[in-house]
N, C-alpha and C positions, 0 to 999 in steps of 0.2 A: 504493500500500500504506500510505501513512503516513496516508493516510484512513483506516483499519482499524484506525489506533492513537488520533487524537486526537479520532475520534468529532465532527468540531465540528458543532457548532450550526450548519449551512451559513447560516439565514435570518440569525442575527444576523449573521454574518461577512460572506458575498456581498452582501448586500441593505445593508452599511451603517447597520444600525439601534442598534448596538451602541451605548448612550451618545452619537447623534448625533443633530444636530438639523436637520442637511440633509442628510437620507439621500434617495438616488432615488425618488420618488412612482411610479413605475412600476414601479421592484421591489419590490411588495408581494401581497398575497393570493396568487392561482394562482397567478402567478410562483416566487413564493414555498416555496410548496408544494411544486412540481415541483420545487424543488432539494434541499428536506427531506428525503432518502430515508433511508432505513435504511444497513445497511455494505454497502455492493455487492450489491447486491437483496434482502439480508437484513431478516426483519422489522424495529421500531424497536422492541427491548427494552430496556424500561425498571426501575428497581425504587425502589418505597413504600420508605423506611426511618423504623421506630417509632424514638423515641427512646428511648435505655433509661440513661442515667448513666453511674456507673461499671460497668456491664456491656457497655460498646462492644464488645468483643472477640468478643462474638455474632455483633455484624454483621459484621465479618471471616471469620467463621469460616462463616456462612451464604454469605454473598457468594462466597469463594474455593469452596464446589460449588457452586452456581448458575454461576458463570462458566466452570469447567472441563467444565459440560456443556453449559450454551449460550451461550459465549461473550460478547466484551465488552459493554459495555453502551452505550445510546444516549441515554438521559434518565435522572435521577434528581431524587426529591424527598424532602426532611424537615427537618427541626427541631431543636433541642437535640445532644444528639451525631451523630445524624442525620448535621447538616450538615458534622461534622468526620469523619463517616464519607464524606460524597461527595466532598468535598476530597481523603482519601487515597487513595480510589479514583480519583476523575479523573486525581490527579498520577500514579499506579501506571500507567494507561490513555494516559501520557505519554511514558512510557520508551522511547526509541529502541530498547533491545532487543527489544523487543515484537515487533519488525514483522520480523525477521530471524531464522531459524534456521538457524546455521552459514553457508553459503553460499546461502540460497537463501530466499525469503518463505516468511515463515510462513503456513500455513494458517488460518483463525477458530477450528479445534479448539486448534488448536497454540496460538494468541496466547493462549486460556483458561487452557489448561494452567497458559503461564509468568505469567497474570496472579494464577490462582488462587495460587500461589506464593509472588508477591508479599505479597497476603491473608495468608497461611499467615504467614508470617515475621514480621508484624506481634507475635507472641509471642514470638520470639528478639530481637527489638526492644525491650519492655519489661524483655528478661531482663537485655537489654546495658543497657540506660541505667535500671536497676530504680532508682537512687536518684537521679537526675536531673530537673533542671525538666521534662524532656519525658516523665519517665516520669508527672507529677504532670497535665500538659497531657491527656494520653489518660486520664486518667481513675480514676487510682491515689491516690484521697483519703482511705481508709482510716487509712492510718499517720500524714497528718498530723491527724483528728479522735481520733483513738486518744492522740496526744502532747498537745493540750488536753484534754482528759477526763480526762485522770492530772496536771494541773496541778495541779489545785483552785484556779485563781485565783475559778473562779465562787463558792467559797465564801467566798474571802478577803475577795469586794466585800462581805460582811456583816458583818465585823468589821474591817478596816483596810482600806477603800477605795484611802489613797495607795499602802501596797504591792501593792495587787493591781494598781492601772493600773503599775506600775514593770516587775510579774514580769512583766503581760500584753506589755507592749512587748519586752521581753527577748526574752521568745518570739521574737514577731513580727519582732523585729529580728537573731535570731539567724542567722548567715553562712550558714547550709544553707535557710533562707527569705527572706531579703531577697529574691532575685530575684523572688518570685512574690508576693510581699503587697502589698498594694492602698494605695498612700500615702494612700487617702481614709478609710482605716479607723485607719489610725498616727496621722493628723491628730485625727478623731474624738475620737479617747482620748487623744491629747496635750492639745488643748484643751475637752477636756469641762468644762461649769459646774457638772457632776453626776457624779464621774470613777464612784460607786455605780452612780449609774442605766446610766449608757455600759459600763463596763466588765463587771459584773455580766450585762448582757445580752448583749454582743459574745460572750463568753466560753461562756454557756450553749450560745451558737448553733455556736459552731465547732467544741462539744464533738460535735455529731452533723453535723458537716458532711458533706453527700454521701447524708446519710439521707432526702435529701426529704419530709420530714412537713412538714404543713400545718395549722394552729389551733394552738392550745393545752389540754393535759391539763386537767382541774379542779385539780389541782394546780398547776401553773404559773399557770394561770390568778389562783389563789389570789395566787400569788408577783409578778404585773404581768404577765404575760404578754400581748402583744397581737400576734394573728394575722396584723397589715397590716404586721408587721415587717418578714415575709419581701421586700416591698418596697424597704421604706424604708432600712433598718439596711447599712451599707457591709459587703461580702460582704468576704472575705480573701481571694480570689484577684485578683491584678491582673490585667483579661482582654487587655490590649494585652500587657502580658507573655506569657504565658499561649498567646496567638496566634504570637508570634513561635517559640514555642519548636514549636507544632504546624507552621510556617512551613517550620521548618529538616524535619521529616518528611516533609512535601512536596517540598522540593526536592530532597529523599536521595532520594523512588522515581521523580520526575520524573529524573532525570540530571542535575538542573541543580547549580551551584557546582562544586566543588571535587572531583573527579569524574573517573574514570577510564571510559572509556565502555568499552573494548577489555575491561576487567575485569567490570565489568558483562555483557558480553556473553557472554563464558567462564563464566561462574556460571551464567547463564540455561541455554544451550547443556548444561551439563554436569550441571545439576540438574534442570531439569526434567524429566527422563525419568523420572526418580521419583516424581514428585510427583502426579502423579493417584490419587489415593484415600489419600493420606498423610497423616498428620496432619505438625505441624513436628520436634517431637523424631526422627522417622525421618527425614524429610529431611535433619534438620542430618549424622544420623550416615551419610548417605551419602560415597564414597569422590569428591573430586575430585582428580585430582594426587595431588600427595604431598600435600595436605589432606582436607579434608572440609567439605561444603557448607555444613555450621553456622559451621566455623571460619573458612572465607573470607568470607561473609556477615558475622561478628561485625570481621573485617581490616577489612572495605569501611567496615562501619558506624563504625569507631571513627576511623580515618583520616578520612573524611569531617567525622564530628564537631571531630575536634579541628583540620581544617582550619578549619572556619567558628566556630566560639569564637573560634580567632586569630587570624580578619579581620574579623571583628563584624560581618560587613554583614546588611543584612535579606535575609529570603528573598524571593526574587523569586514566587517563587508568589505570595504573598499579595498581591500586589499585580497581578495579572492578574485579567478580568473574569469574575467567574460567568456560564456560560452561552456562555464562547468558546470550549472543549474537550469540553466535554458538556453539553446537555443539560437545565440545573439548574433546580429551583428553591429558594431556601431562607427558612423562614417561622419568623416569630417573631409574639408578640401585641400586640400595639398598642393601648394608647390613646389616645386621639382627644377632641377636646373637651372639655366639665367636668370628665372624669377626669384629664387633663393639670394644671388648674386643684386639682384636689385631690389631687393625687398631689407638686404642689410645697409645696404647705401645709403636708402633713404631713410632708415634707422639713425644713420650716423647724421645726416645732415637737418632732421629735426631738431635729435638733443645736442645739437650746434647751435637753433632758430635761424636756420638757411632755410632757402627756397628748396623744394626736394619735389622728384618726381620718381614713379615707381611705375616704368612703365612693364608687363608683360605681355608675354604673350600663350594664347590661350592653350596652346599644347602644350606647354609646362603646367599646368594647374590638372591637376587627377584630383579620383573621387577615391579616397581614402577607405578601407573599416579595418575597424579592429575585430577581432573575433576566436575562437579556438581554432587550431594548427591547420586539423581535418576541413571543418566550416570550411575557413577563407580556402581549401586547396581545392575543393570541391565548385566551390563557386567561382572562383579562379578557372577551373579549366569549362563553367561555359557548355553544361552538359544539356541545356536548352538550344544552343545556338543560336542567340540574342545578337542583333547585329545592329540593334540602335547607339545611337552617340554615347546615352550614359551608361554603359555595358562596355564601350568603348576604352573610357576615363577608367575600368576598376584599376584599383591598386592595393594590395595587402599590407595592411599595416603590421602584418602579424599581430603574435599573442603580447595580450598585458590585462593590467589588472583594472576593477573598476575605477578605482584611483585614479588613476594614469588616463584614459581614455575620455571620464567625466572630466580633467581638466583644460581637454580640448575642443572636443564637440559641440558646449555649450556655450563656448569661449565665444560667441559672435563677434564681427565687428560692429563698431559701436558699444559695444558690453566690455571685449578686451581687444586687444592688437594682435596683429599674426603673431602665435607662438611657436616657436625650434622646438620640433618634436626629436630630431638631432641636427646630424651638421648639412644633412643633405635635403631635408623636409619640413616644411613650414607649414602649421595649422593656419588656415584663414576659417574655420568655423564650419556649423556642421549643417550651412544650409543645401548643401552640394545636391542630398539625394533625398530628397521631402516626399515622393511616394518612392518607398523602398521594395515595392512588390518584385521585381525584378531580381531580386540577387534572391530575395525569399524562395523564389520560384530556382532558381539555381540551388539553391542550400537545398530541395528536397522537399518543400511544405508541401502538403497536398491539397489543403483547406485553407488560401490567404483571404482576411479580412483587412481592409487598408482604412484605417482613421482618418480621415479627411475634412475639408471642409468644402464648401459649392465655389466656385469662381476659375478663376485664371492662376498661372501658378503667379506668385508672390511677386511684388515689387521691388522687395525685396534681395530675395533670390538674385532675380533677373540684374538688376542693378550691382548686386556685386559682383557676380559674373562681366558684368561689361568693365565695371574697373577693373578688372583680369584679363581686361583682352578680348572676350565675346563680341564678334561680329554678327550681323543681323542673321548669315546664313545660320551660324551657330548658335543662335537664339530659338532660331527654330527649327532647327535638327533636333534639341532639346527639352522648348518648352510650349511649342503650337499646339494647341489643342484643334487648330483646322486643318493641319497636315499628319503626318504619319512618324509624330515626334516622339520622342523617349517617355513623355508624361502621357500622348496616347496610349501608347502598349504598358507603358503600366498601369492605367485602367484595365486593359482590356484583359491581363495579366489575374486582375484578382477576381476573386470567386464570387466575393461580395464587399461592398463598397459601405461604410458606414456615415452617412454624409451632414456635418454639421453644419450649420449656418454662423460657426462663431467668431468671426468678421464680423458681426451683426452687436457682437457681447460688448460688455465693458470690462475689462480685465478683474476691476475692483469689484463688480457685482457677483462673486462667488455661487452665488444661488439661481441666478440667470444664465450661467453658466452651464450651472449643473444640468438645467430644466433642460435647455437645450442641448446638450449633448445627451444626457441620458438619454431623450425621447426623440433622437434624431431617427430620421427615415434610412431604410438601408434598401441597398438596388442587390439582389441578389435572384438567380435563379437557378445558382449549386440546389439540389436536391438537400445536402450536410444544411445549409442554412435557411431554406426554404419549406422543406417538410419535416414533420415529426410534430410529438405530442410540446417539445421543447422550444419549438420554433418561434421566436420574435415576430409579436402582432403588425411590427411597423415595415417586414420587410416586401418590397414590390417587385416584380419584374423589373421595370422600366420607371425611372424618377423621371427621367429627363432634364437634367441637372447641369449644367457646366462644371466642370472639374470632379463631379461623380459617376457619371453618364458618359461612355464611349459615345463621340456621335454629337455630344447634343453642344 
């Protein structure tokens, strides 16, 4: 049964290939294969996740009905929050309570249920630690670009430079942000030769931190603005930090640290029977004991917390292998070659406050993942025979750990600056591959549901791409939904499409969020997701959807 819960990855684990480099030459291919199965003859359901920012709480809220009606999942792939949405689900798909209800195994309906839950609660999570580094880690940046915005230091760098680099550090240095800010940005502006030019800009940028825009207005433009910032310029999140604090979220749904498993398990037991078609505010107010679900959950959470603050250890999650418990792959963008060479350049001639340009070009920039040995070799050798552009771009980043991987992928620009993943490879962020259906469908899934939202792919996206070199044809070998681009066939790729409207949301509206994704519409006519007693009431043939909908 605990196979039912930790979903692994049998080939990297059996087979040895995990990070090894004398693994059994005879445990590979068929062998292989034949151990790869689904969850006890179950198909190998896997799910796409787009990357969406600060709107994570989508994919929680999509993910928890997808799971309550077909159960755990067996592979996942994506990028940017993405990968810190696979993370918390892996670890969620880790919880020893999973695999037990009351006296006796759970069923695959049942483990849904109480996983969907887990999902669900991810919002009384934010509610309890609403002003904490972890609530800032998941994605809640709002409040801190709202408190530079109302500084006015950016005006200051035009009339008293030395006090506006003073007020800007103050900020930055003030006891409710220390933990999270980025000592490479403190440095920056403590030893600027130009503290105008440094500070004036850090200052503009963090006013919209989390807005992801890309170039510069004709105004700004006006004002020095230069688009290759988004690169270059030390972001204010320190993402080692940052990771740790997503760390300690992990090990809370894993069971791991400091941790009451017997309690754990009374919660699960005693809530979940509620929990199928609930949003979280009803679950919390359900009756447990002489408590209630919300209020024991917020016990668990805070005791937990304040165990691990006052033994400072790392969380051990992060430091386990992507791709040993589920399934994974996680992708970021890569430069490669001349771009490497000009992307340090313009490094140097920043923190100089010179003029700098960084230009590339587009065939040095690949689409990166990280993943277990087997995974990426599998998908690497292309046993679909995929012959679109982003299928093109794969690159293996080999094995590492979640640590390692969460401090790249999330890394946006705008959030942080390309980071040296070594001497030869630069992160630019993990907007590269935002429907990841395609390498899922190489990795072996049988059953892809892709999380998504309606529309055109990202402006985002699109626009960092073109500071990389992306020419028109390239843009739409890529990302045309009217032609026969990489983002059609990876529609056309999944089985079933789960389509939110949350472009539509407000970040900060957590609850509107939820409404909407939970009860989004999904385009499927896989039989695995269309029929049975299990089947999802909202799922249709045909939405007719843009960016859900082959075609439309």
């Amino acid at each position: 049964m605990r196979r039912l819960i930790l979903l692994t990855s049998l080939c990297s684990l059996a087979c040895g290939t995990e990070g090894s480099d004398d693994a059994d030459a005879d445990c590979q291919g068929a062998k292989c294969d034949d151990l790869d199965d689904g969850q006890d003859g179950e198909a190998r359901m896997c799910v796409g996740v787009r990357g969406n920012g600060q709107l994570i709480f989508a994919h929680f809220a999509s993910l928890a009905r997808i799971v309550e009606h077909y159960g755990p999942v067996w592979g996942a792939a994506g990028g940017s929050s993405g990968s810190i949405t696979m993370f918390v689900l892996e670890s969620m798909q880790m919880n020893p309570s999973l695999a037990t209800c009351g006296a006796a195994e759970c069923t695959r309906q049942e483990q849904g249920v109480r996983l969907g839950l887990l999902l669900k609660s991810m919002t009384g999570y934010a509610a309890v630690l609403g002003e904490t580094p972890e609530a800032a880690a998941i994605g809640q940046l709002a409040p801190l670009a709202k408190r530079f915005a109302e500084s006015g230091v950016a005006a200051l760098a035009d009339t008293d430079p030395a006090a506006a680099q003073a007020a800007l550090l103050d900020l930055l240095q003030s006891e409710d942000l220390a933990d999270l800010v980025n000592p490479e940005l403190v440095e920056t502006i403590t030893s600027s030769p130009d503290p105008a030019f440094h500070v004036r800009d850090i200052a503009t940028a963090l006013a919209s931190l989390g807005s992801f825009d890309v170039g510069c207005t004709p105004e700004q433009a006006a004002a020095g603005c230069n688009p290759k910032a988004i690169f270059i310029r030390p972001g204010l999140l320190d993402f080692p930090s940052l990771i740790e604090k997503i760390g300690r979220i992990g090990d809370f749904y894993a069971g791991l640290g400091p941790q009451d498993a017997t309690r754990w398990q009374a919660w699960l037991d005693g809530c979940a029977p509620v929990a199928m078609g609930a949003a979280w505010p009803q679950i919390a107010a359900a009756p447990l004991g002489d408590s209630t679900c919300g209020a024991e959950y917020t016990a668990m959470l805070e005791d937990y917390r304040a165990a691990v603050v006052a033994g400072g250890a790392r969380a051990a999650r992060l430091d386990q292998p992507i791709g040993g418990q589920l399934a994974a792959l996680v992708s970021t963008s890569v430069l490669t070659g001349a771009a490497v060479d000009a992307f340090a350049q313009a490094r140097a001639d920043y923190g100089a406050a010179e003029p700098y340009t960084m230009d590339v070009a587009f065939t040095d920039v690949q689409f990166g993942y990280w993943g277990a040995a087997y995974d990426l070799e599998r998908v690497a050798g292309n046993p679909l025979g995929f012959d679109d552009a982003k299928t093109g771009k794969f690159l293996s980043l080999g094995t590492a750990t979640w640590g390692e991987a969460l401090s790249f992928s999330p890394a946006e620009p705008g959030l942080a600056r390309a980071l040296e993943i070594d001497a030869t490879h630069v992160s630019a962020g993990g907007w590269s591959d935002l429907h990841p259906t395609l390498v899922l469908g190489n990795l072996g899934c049988e059953e892809i549901v892709y999380v998504t939202r309606r529309g055109d792919e990202s402006s985002f996206a699109t626009g960092v791409a073109e500071q990389l070199g992306m020419d028109a044809a390239g843009k739409s070998a890529l990302y045309d939904l009217d032609a026969d681009s990489a983002f059609t066939r990876s529609l056309e790729q999944a089985d079933a499409v789960w389509c939110t409207d949350w472009n539509a949301q407000s970040a900060t509206d957590l609850a509107g969020v939820f409404v909407d994704g939970y009860g989004a519409p999904m385009q499927s006519e896989d039989p695995f997701f269309a029929e049975g007693q299990g089947a999802y009431a909202g799922v249709q043939a045909e939405l007719g959807l843009r960016g859900c909908s082959p075609g439309a």
